[in-house]
C-alpha positions in Angstrom: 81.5 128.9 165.8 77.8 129.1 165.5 76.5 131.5 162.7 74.8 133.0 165.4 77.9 133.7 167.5 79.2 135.1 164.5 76.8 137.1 163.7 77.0 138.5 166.8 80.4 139.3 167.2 80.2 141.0 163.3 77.5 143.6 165.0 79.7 143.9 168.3 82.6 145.4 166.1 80.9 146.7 162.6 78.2 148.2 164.5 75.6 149.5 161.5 77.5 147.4 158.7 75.4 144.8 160.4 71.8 145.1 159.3 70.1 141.8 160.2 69.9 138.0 161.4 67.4 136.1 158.7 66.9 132.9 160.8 66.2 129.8 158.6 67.5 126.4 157.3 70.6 128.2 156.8 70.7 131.2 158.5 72.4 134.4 157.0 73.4 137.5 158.0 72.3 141.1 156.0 75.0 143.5 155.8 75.1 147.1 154.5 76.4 147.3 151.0 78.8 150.2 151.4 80.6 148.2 154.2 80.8 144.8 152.6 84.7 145.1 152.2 85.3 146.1 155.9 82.8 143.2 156.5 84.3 141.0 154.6 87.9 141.7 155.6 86.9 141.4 159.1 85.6 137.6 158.5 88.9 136.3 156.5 91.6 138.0 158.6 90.2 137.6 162.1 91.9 134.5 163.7 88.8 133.5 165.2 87.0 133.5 162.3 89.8 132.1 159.6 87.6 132.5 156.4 90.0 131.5 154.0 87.6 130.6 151.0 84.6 131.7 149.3 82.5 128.4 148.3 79.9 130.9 146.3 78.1 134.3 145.4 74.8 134.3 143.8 73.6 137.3 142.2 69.5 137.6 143.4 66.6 139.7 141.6 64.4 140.2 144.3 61.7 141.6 141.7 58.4 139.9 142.2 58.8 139.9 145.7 56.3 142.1 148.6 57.7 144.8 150.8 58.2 141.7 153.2 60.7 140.1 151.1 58.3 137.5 150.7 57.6 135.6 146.9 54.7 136.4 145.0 53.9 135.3 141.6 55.6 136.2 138.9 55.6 135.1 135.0 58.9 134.5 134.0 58.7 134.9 129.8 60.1 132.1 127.5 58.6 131.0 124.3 55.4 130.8 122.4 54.6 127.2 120.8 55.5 128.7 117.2 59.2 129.6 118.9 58.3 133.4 118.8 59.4 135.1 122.1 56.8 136.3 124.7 56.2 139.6 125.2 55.4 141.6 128.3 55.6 145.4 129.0 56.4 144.5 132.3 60.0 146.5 133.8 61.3 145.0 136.7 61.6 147.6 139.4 62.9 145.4 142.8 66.2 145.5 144.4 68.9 143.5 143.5 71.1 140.9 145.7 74.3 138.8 146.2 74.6 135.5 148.4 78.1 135.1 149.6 78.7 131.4 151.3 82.1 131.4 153.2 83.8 128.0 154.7 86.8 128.2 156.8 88.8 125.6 156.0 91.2 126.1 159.6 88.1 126.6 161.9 85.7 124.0 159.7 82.6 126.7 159.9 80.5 128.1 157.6 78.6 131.4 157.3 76.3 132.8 154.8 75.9 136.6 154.5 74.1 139.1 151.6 73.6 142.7 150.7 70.8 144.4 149.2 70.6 147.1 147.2 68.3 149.3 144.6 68.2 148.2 141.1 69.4 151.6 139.7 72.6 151.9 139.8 72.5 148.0 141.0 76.5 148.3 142.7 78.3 146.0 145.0 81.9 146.3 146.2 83.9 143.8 144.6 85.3 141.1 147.2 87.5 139.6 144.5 91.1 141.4 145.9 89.9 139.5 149.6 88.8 136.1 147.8 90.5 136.1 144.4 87.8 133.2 143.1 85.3 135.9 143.5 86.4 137.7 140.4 85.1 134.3 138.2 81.5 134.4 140.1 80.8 138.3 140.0 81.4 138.1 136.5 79.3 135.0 136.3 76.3 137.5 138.2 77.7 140.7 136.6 76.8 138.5 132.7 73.2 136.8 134.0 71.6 139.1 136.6 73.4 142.5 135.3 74.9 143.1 139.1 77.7 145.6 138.3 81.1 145.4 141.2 82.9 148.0 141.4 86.5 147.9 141.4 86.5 144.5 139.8 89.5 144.0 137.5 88.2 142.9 134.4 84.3 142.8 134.7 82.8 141.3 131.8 80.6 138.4 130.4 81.7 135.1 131.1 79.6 132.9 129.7 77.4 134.9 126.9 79.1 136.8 124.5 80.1 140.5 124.8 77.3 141.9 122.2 74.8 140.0 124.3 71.6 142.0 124.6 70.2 142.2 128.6 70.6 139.8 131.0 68.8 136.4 131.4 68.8 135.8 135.2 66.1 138.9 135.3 63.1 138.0 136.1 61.7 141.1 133.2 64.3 139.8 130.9 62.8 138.9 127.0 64.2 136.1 125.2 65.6 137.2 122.2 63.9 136.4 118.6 67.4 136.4 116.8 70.9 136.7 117.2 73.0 138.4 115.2 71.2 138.5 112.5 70.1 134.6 112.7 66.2 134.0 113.8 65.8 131.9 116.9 62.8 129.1 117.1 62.8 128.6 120.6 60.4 126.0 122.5 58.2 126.8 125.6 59.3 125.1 128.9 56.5 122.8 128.8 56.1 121.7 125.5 53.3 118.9 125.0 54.5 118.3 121.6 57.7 117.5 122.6 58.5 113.8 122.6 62.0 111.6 123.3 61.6 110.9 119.4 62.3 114.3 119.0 66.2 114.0 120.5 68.7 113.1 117.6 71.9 111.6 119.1 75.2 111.2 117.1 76.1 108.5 115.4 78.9 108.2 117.6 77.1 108.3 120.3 75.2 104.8 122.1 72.3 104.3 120.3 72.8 107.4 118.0 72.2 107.9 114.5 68.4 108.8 114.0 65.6 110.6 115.8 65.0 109.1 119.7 68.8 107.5 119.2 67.4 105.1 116.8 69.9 103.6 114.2 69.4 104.6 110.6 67.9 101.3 109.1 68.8 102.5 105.6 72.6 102.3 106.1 72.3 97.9 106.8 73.8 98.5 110.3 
């Protein structure tokens, strides 16, 4: 099926839970956040629409973008040339989101669908007892974006560690200056100083052993 046929049949039965049709590249459907389970129930156990596996879920902060959803500009901080963090008194105010990309692997169709929703208490249902690969990817958005699902099992960082300060997916988020007591000299994006003889390989690696994965002269190899 079409996502557009989907679509369609998702608002013929949900009614309400369907908010919207975003056409596009890749179309995708908006549904309402407090029926994403009945929405997403409907989608894997409905033999027309057979979709057995979640390929991904993205978390989204929409900060930084106009009341029409579209983009405007917005600095994203990083570091100052000395490696001191940036700093902004900017607080990120915009809604928060989640991507879901399905593939049915009986019917061979695909069909993207998100929710929306404010940035205080920033909740989604957890799909993870419907698609149990789900539970790895919230946490995955839950640790970078700070997108909390409720009635996930075990909801907790994944990739940064627990004691981690903020998330680093949002777009107001401040790098940090140290961790744990150890100061961090981080580089801006861009750095013009910044050359390949910069990189130092290890001697074990092709060419390793020195600054740009030059060979150290002074040990005669």
């Amino acid at each position: 099926m079409e996502h557009a046929e989907i679509h369609a049949l998702l608002a013929e039965r949900l009614g309400d839970a369907v908010i919207e049709l975003i056409e596009g590249v890749e179309p995708c459907t908006v549904v309402a956040s407090d029926r994403l389970p009945e929405v997403a129930a409907m989608l894997r156990d409905d033999p027309g629409l057979a979709f057995d596996y979640l390929m991904c879920l993205s978390g989204v902060d929409w900060d930084g973008y106009d009341t029409d959803g579209k983009g405007k500009s917005v600095k994203i901080l990083g570091y100052n040339t000395d490696g001191t963090p940036e700093q902004s008194d900017r607080v990120g105010d915009g809604d928060f989101g989640v991507v879901y990309h399905l593939y049915s692997s009986g019917r061979r169709h695909k069909f993207t669908m998100q929710v929306r929703v404010p940035r205080e208490p920033g909740e989604v249902p957890s799909v993870s007892e419907l698609w149990p690969t789900a539970a790895w990817h919230e946490r995955e958005a839950w640790d970078l974006v700070g997108i909390r699902f409720t009635g996930h099992p075990d909801l907790r960082r994944i990739l940064l560690e627990e004691g981690w300060v903020g998330h680093p997916l949002r777009k107001d988020y401040v790098m940090p200056g140290q961790w744990d007591g150890v100061p961090l000299e981080g580089r801006p994006y861009a750095d013009p100083k910044f050359t390949p003889d910069d990189v130092v390989l290890p001697p074990d690696v092709p060419g390793g052993g020195g600054p740009g994965g030059k060979k150290d002269e002074t040990d005669g190899s």
